[in-house]
C-alpha positions in Angstrom: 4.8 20.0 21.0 5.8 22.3 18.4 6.0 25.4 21.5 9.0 23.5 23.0 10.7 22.3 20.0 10.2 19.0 20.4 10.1 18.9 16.6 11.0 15.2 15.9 8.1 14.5 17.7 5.8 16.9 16.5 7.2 15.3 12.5 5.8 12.0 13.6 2.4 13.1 14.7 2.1 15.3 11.6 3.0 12.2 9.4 1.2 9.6 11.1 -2.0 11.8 11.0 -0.9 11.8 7.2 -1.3 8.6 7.2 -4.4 8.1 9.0 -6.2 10.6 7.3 -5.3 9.0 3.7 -7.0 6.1 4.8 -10.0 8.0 5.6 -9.8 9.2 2.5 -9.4 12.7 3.0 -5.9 13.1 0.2 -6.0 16.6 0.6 -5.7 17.3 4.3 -3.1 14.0 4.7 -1.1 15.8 2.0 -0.8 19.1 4.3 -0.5 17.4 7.1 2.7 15.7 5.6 4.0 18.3 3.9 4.0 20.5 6.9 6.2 17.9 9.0 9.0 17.7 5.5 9.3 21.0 5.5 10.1 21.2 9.2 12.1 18.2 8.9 14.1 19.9 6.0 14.7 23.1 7.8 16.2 21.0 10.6 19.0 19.4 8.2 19.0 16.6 10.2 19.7 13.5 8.0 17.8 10.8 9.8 14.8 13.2 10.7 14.5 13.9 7.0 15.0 10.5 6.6 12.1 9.4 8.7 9.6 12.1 7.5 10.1 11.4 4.1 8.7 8.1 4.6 5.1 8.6 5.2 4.3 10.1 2.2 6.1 6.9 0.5 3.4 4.7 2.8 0.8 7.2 2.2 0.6 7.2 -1.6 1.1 3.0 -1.1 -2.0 3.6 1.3 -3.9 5.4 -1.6 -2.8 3.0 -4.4 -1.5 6.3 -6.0 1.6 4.2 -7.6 3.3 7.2 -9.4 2.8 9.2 -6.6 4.6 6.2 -5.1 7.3 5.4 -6.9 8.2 9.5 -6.7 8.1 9.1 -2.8 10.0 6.0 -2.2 12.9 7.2 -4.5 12.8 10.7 -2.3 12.9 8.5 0.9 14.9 5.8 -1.0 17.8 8.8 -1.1 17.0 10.3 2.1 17.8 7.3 3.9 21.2 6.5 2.2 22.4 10.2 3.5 21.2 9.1 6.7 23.0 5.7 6.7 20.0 3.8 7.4 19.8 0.9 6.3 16.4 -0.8 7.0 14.4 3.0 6.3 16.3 2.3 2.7 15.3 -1.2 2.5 11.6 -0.3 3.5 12.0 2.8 0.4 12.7 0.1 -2.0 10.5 -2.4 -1.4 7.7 0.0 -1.6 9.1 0.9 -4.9 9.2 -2.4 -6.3 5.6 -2.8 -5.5 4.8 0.0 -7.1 6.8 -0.6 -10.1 4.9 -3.9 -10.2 1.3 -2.2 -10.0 2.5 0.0 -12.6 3.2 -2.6 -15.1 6.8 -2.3 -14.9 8.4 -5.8 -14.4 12.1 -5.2 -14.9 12.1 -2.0 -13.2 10.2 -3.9 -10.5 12.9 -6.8 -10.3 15.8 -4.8 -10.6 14.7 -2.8 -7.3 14.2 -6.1 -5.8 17.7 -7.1 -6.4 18.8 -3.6 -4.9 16.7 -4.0 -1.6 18.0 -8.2 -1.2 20.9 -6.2 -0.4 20.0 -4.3 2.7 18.1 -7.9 4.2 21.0 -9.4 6.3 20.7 -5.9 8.3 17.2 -5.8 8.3 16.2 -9.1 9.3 13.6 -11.4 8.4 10.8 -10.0 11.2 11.0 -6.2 10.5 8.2 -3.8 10.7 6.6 -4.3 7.3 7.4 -8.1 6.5 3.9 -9.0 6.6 3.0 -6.5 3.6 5.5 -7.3 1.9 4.3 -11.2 2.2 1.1 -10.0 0.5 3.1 -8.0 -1.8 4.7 -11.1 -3.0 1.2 -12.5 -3.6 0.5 -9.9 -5.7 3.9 -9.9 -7.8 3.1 -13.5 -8.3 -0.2 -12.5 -9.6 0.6 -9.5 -12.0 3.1 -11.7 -13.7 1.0 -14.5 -14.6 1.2 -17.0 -11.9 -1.8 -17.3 -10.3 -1.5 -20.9 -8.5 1.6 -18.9 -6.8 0.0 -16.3 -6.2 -2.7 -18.2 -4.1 -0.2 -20.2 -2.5 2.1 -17.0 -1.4 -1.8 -15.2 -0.1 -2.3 -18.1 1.6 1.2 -17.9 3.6 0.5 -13.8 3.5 -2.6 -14.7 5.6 -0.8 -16.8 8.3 2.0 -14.4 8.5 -0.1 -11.6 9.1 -2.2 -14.2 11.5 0.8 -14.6 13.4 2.0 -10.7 13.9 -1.5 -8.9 13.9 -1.9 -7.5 11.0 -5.1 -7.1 9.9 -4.4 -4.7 6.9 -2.4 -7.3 5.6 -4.4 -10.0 5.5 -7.0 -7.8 4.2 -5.0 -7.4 1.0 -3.7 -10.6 0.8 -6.9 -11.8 0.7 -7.5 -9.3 -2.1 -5.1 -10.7 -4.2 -6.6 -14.6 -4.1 -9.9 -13.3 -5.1 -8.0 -11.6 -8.2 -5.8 -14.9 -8.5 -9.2 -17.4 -8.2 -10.9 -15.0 -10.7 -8.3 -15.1 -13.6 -8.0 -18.8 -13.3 -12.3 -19.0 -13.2 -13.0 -19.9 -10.3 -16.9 -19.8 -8.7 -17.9 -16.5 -8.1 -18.8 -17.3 -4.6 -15.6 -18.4 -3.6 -14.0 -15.4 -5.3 -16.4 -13.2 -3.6 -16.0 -14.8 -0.1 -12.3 -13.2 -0.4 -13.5 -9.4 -1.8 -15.4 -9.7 1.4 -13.3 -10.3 3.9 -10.8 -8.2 2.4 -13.5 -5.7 2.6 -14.7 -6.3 6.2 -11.0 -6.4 7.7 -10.1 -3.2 6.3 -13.4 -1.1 6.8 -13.7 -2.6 10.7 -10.2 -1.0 11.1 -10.7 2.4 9.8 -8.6 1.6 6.1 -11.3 3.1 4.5 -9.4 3.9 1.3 -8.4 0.6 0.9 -11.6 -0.9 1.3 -12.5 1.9 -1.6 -9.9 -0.1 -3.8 -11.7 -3.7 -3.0 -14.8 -2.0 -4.0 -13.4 -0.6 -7.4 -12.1 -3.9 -7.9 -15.1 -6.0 -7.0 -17.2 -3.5 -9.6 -14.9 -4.8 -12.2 -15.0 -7.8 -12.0 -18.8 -7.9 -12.0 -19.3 -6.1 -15.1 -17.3 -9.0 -16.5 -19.5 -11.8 -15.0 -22.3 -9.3 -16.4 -23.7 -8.3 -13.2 -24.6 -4.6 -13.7 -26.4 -3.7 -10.7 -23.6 -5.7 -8.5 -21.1 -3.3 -10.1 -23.6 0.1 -9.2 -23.3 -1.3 -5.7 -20.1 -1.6 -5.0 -19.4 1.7 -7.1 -21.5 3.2 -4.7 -20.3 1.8 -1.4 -16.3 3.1 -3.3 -18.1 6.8 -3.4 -17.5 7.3 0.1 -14.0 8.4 -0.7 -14.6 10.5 -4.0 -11.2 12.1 -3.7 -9.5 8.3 -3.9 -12.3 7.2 -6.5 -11.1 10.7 -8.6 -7.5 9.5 -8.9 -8.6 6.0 -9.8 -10.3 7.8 -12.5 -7.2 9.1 -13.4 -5.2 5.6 -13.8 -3.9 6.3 -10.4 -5.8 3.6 -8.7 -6.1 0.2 -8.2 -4.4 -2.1 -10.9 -6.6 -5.1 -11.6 
């Protein structure tokens, strides 16, 4: 591609590979791979090509749970977009943003991007390419601040959404979020647990390995709370798989649960 200067072309390839290999959990090479395709994109000074490029490493550190690395993409992509006049890459920015801001702890940072995206929606539509993430990422909101009944109701509509348009990788973390939701509010293990492992199963039988990682993480947690120590080594172990993602959840860049 790149020998006849096909170069918008040869961006996407180089960022969906990005993509695909943060999932497998290989951070390093997906960061290459993604910077390789800005720089070109850059050196082009075309707005919307820029634009466009700049928007897989905003999915990327969303993919990794990386939420700083987040929040410093989506604002990049956020901008990008606005030069370009697009209006739904923007919205996309921004609602990655909030979910990060969320997962970071960060409330009214988190709402106050909300109101910003609700802006861009009567352009966008209510069936755009990432509305059945974002239906799990409501769960989730609902979840971090406190309400956990809505947060099972909004997983439950998640799952039907993402039912309805194919997405597995949504449903996957959707589910996710119920088990969190049915745990705070003590609910049997086994029902809790029935969620972890579906959400674990979706994701792992479609190659979102990294993800899958996080569930793991997750479901070590919250056995060490119900004082099941060799459940926890388990899962800890089937997380090692991807020891560069397990490293930055180390690092308070992982999973928030």
């Amino acid at each position: 591609m790149a020998l006849f200067g096909e170069w918008t072309e040869w961006c996407r390839v180089k960022g969906f590979l990005g993509l695909i290999l943060t999932e497998l959990g290989r951070i390093r090479e997906a960061n290459e791979s993604m910077l390789e395709a800005t720089a070109k994109a850059n050196e082009s000074k075309n707005p919307t090509l820029m634009a466009n490029t700049d928007f897989y490493p905003c999915v990327a550190g969303l993919l990794a749970e990386d939420w700083r690395r987040t929040v410093e993409a989506a604002r990049t992509c956020a901008t990008a977009a606005t030069e370009a006049r697009d209006d739904i890459q923007r919205y996309l920015a921004l609602r990655i943003l909030a979910w990060a801001q969320c997962a970071l702890d960060e409330p009214d940072a988190s709402s106050e991007t909300m109101r910003d995206a609700a802006r861009f929606v009567p352009s966008v539509g209510a069936r755009h390419v990432m509305h059945d993430w974002f239906a799990a990422a409501d769960s989730f909101a609902a979840w971090k601040a406190g309400r956990c009944d809505e947060a099972i109701a909004l997983a439950r509509r998640a799952t039907a959404i993402a039912r309805d348009s194919g997405g597995i990788f949504s449903e996957g973390l959707a589910h996710r979020t119920w088990a969190l939701a049915l745990s705070t509010l003590g609910a049997e293990v086994e029902e809790i647990d029935a969620h972890l492992a579906e959400s674990v199963r979706m994701h792992e039988e479609t190659g979102a390995l990294a993800t899958a990682m996080h569930t793991h993480l997750i479901w070590a947690a919250l056995c060490r709370g119900r004082g099941d120590d060799a459940g926890a080594a388990d899962h800890r172990r089937c997380a090692a798989r991807c020891p560069e993602l397990v490293a930055l959840a180390g690092e308070g860049s992982g999973p928030s649960s």
